[in-house]
N, C-alpha and C positions, 0 to 999 in steps of 0.2 A: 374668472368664472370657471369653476370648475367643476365636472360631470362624473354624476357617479357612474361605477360599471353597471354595465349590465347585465342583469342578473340570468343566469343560464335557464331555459327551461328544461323542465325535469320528463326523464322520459317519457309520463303519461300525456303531457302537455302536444311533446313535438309528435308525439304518437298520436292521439285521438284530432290532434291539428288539420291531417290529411285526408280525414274522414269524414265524408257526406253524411253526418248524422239526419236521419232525417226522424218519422214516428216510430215510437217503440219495435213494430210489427213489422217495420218495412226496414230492407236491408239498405243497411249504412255500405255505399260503396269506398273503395279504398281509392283515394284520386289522384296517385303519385304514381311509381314505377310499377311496373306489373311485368311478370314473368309473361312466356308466349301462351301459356297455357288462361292468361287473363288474373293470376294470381296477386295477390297486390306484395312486394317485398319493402322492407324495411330494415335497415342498418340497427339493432340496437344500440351501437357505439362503433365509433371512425374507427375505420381498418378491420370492422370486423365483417362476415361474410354476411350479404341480410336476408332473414327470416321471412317465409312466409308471415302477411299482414294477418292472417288468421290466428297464429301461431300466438303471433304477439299479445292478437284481442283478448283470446282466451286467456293466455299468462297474467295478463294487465288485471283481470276481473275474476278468475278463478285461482291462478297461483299455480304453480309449476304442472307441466304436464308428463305425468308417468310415464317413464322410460317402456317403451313397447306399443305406446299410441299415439294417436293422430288425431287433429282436429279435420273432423267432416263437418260439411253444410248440409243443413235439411232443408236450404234453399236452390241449393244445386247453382249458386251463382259464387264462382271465383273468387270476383274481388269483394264480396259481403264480408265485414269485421263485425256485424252487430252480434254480439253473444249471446244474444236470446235464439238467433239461428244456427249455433255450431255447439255440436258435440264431440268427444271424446271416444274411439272407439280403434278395435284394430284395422292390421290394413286387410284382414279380410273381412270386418264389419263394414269397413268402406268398399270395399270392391261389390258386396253381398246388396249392399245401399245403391250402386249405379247400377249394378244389372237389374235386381226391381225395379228401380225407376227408366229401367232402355237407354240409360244413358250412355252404352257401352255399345257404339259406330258397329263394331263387328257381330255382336249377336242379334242372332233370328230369334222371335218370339216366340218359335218350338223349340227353344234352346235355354230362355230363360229359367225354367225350374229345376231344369239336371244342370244349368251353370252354381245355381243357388245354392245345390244342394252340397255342391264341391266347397266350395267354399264356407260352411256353416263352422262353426264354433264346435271345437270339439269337445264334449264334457268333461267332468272331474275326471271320470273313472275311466276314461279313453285316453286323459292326458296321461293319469299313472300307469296305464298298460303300457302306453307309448314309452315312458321314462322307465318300466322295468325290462322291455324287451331291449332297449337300448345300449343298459347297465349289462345287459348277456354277452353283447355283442354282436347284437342282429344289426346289419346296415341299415342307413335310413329312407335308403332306395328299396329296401325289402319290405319294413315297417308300411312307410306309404301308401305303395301297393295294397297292401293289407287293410289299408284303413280309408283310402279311395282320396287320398290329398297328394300334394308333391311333393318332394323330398325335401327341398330347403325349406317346407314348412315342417318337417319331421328335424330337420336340422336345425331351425331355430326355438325350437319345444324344447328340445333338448337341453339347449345350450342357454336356454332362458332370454332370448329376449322376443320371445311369442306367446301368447298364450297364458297365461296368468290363471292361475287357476281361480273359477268363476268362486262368489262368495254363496254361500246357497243362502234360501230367504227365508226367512225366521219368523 
């Protein structure tokens, strides 16, 4: 009697496997390992380091995610993989995303609009002043200051992996 093998399942298989799908609109929780923060994580292949379960959702149903962003929830829940609840955006579109929503333990709600404000998206024409004062030789602790954000974000403008410059709309 002899048994065939068995046949391997394919990443989307072992991946959506772990997944509370439930109704379109309700968030699919992720029911295997979760980081402390309630994150759901996932191995895409042995021995490798594993991804955020979000990460994954969105790759599996969108396709690669652009170097400089993050997937955020517009459900504000962790371990949600449902892709109809997660978007694409920087880490100051997601910071800018919890303090609107108070989800940030440390700020007062006379705080929240000058926190917001800090962190907003800098335009075209603010990221090329930013990248020609740069090219002079003005520091990024100088630039900054100037422009009311923090230096590693003046350092990562710079250096390309912040900030993209927006598409404008047509």
């Amino acid at each position: 009697m002899s048994t065939s093998p068995r046949r391997r399942k394919s990443l989307e298989e072992r991946f959506w496997s772990k997944v509370d799908k439930a109704g379109p609109d309700d968030c699919w929780p992720w029911n295997r390992s979760r980081t402390e923060g309630g994150y759901g994580q996932f191995k895409v292949r042995a021995g490798a380091s594993p991804q955020k379960a979000s990460r994954v959702a969105w790759a599996l149903v969108h396709g690669p995610i652009p170097e400089g962003l993050v997937v955020c929830h517009r459900c504000d829940n962790p371990p949600c993989c449902n892709p109809a609840h997660l978007f694409l955006g920087t880490i100051a579109d997601n910071n800018a995303d919890k303090i609107t929503k108070g989800r940030q333990a440390e700020t007062r709600p006379e705080l929240v609009a000058v926190l917001v404000s800090r962190v907003r998206r800098l335009s075209n024409e603010q990221i090329d002043e930013v990248r020609r004062l740069h090219a002079t030789g003005q520091s990024c602790r100088t630039i900054a200051r100037r422009f009311d954000v923090h230096h590693t974000t003046i350092v990562r403008l710079t250096n390309g992996t912040h900030w993209r410059r927006q598409v404008d709309a047509a």
